[in-house]
Phi, psi and omega in degrees: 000137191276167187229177193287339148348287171319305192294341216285273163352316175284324177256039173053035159238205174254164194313304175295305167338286189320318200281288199306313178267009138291312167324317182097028179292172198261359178248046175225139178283167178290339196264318190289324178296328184290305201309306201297311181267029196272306146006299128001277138344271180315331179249017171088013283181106206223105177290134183237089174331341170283333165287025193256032222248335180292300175311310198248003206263212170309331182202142181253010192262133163280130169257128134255132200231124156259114169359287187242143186257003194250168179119149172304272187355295175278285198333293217274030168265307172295337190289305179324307185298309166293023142261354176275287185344291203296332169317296186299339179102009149319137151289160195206128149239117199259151188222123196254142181229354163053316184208166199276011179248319178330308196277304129000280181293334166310308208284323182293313191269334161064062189265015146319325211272120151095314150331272185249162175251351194191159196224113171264120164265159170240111195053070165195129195273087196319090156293168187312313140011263178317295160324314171277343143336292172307288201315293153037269187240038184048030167264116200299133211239136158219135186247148186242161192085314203236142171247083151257176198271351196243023177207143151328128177224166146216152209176142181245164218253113185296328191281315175309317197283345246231260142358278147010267167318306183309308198276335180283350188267323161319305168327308177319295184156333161349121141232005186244088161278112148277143191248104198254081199255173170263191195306169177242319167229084171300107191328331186268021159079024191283119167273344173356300217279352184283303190312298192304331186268018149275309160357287191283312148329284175338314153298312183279347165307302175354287182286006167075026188231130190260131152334148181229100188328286184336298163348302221255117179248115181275146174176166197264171199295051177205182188302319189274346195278328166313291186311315203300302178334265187299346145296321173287337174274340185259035169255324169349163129328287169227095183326145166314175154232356176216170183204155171232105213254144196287317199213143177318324164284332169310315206281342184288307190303299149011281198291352187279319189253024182255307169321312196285001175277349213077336198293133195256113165262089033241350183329299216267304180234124191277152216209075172304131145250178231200154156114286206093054165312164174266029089329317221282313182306325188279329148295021184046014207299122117018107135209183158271133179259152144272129168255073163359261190318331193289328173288325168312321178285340185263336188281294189311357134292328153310275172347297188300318188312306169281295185339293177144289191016049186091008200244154163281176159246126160329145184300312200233145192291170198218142171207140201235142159277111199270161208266176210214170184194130153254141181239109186269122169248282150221015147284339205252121154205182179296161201257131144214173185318114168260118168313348178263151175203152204322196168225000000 
């Protein structure tokens, strides 16, 4: 089903452009308005005056609601969606929910309600619960990060991207791959860090390699959560030679305390990471990209697409999987014989 995104697109203008000239505002030329609905037309595009409540309606304010407001991710996810938002002529109100009783109490108090016309969350894995909250008090709901079946996502396929890293390091010659996950059952429910560690499961079945319980170190999504993580693993008997770290700031802190161990990132050890944080290039890091803002901007489209900002509301959810890239840089090389070993 096309979305006002779509139409936006066939006619080469923005999302907000699109909207105001199926509305017929006047502060749209007559050429750009005929182009949006010829446009329209063509994909089939059926505007629905009852969705109309972000633009035109009771409210024009959006809520985001996050875990963490601090971490790369969520910024430059929130940055995207609020630029798409704010384009359309949306109020952005932000909700930091911090800890899983944070999150409790948000949902029981709802201070949503009354409020917003529509809800984007980010990396939170919506229970029924919850879902019925929104529906409630009618707030149109979209999630970034997290995939449920019955609410609009966008979202890159973690396992897959995951998978991904792990066979490049195979590719080398790697075979004592160590793993650097975030918690896998984390009280807010994040599936992420499960997914990248079937990924990696996933590769070494490929490869005929049974996992090594020793291998695989849980720790939190931040620098020191790296450090503490890759000390324990190159203390082994017998160590990785490569580690596949869940997020890019893990791994910098990783490669800081592989160094100060004596340890050469890639002689001794090779080293991947996840996100393409805006450090990881200047560390040369290994990683995988997510294209962060592009998920923000796309949920926030989804999002105008039920509201309404001129859009219909979809029959049916709609969810999309943005593409993933390995970027190889000088953390990663083939594997040979090394002189160093734990002490």
């Amino acid at each position: 089903m096309a979305t006002i995104a779509d139409v936006a697109r066939v006619a080469k203008v923005s999302v907000s452009t699109a909207s105001r000239a199926l509305r017929d505002s006047p502060q749209i030329s007559e050429a750009t308005r005929r182009r949006v609905k010829e446009a329209a037309h063509e994909l089939d595009y059926v505007v629905n005056t009852s969705a109309r409540r972000l633009a035109s309606g009771h409210t024009n304010a959006v809520g985001l609601l996050v875990p963490y407001v601090t971490g790369w991710f969520f910024g430059q996810a929130i940055t995207g969606a609020e630029q798409v938002l704010r384009a359309a002529g949306c109020d952005v109100l932000l909700y930091n929910l911090v800890d899983i009783d944070g999150r409790r109490s948000f949902f029981e108090r709802m201070p949503l309600r009354n409020v917003v016309g529509g809800a984007l969350t980010f990396s939170l894995a919506l229970i029924q619960e919850e879902i019925r909250q929104f529906e409630r008090y009618r707030i149109a709901l979209t999630t970034v990060g997290e995939a449920t079946a019955e609410v609009s996502s966008v979202m890159i396929d973690d396992r897959a991207a995951a998978a991904t890293a792990v066979r490049h390091l195979l590719n080398l010659g790697h075979r004592r791959i160590g793993l650097i996950s975030g918690e896998l059952d984390h009280p807010m429910g994040f599936k992420s860090s499960g997914l990248r560690h079937q990924g990696y499961r996933d590769a070494l079945a490929q490869a005929g390699i049974a996992p090594d319980p020793a291998l695989m170190v849980e720790a939190d999504y931040t620098v020191q959560g790296g450090c503490l993580a890759v000390a324990r693993l190159m203390s082994l008997a017998e160590p990785p030679t490569a580690v596949f770290v869940m997020s890019d700031e893990m791994a910098i802190g990783a490669m800081h305390t592989a160094r100060s161990m004596g340890i050469r990132v890639p002689e001794d050890l090779s080293v991947v990471g996840f996100d393409d944080y805006k450090m990881s290039e200047l560390f040369g890091l290994t990683t995988i990209r997510q294209p962060v803002l592009a998920e923000g901007r796309s949920g926030a489209e989804l999002l105008l697409s039920a509201l309404g900002d001129g859009a219909d509301t979809p029959v049916h959810p709609v969810h999309k999987v943005l593409p993933t890239e390995l970027v190889v840089r000088a953390t990663t090389r083939r594997l040979e014989p090394r002189p160093w070993s734990a002490p």
